[in-house]
Structures are given as C-alpha cells and as structure tokens.
N, C-alpha and C positions, 0 to 999 in steps of 0.2 A: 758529446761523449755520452754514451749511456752509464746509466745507473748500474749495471750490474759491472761497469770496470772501478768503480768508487773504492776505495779503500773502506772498510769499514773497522773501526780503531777503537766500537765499543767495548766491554768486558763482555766476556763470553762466558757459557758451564759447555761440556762434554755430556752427551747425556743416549745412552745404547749408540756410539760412535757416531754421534750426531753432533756441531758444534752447533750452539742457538744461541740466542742472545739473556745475557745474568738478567738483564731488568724490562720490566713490562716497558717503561718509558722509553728506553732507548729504542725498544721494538716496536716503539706506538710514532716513534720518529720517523723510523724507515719506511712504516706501514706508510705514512703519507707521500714521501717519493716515491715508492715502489708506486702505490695506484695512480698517479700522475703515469708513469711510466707504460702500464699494463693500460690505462685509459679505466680500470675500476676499480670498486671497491677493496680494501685490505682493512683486513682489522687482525691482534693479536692475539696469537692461542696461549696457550699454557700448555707444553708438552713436555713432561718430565719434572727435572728441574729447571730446566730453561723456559723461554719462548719464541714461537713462530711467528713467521705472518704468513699469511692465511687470506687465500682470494683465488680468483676464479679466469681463468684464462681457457679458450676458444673452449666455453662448455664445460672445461677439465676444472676440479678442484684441486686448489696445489698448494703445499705449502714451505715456505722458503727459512732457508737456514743459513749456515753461514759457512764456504771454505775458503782457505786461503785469505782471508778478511775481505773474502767477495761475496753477493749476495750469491746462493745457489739453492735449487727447486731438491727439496727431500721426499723421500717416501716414510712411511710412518709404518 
C-alpha cells in the first residue's frame, strides 16, 4: 500500500485554504515515511500557522500538505 492512501489522523490548522499539519513533530513523522517513500530527503517547513513537508521529487521542489487525511502535493 502506498503511503499517500494512509489515513493521516493528526491535528491539522487551515491556513490560505491549505490543510497542514498543527505540530512540527507530527510533520517531522511524516517527513520520514514520506522520504522512504519518494527514496529522499524531507524535512519540515513552517508555512503559515501550520506545517509542511518539504522535499524534492524528479528535480521539482514540492511541498506536501494534507487533503482528506491524505498526504497531498500543495503550491504555495
């Protein structure tokens, strides 16, 4: 199963119609399945009031938020 059908059941903020995740730790969790996932690095941003993760896919810098309690790629 991939990671991006996971349920993710953290607490979330709303932030310019963005859902991210309330706490850097819960995002620093993610960050390390997601980069298993992608095969590199993620680390967490701070966008807003929330947070992202934040990593690098075919060349593209991208960073991932949250819909539906699925992991999903945002623009900023």
């Amino acid at each position: 199963m991939t990671l991006f059908a996971v349920p993710v059941f953290d607490a979330t903020v709303i932030f310019e119609d963005k859902e991210l995740f309330k706490g850097k730790g819960a995002a620093s969790l993610w960050a390390e399945k997601l980069s298993v996932e992608i095969k590199g690095p993620v680390t967490v941003e701070k966008v807003g009031t929330g947070w992202a993760l934040s990593g690098r896919v075919d060349g593209v810098d991208c960073l991932w938020g949250i819909h539906g309690q699925r992991l999903k790629r945002i623009t900023t």
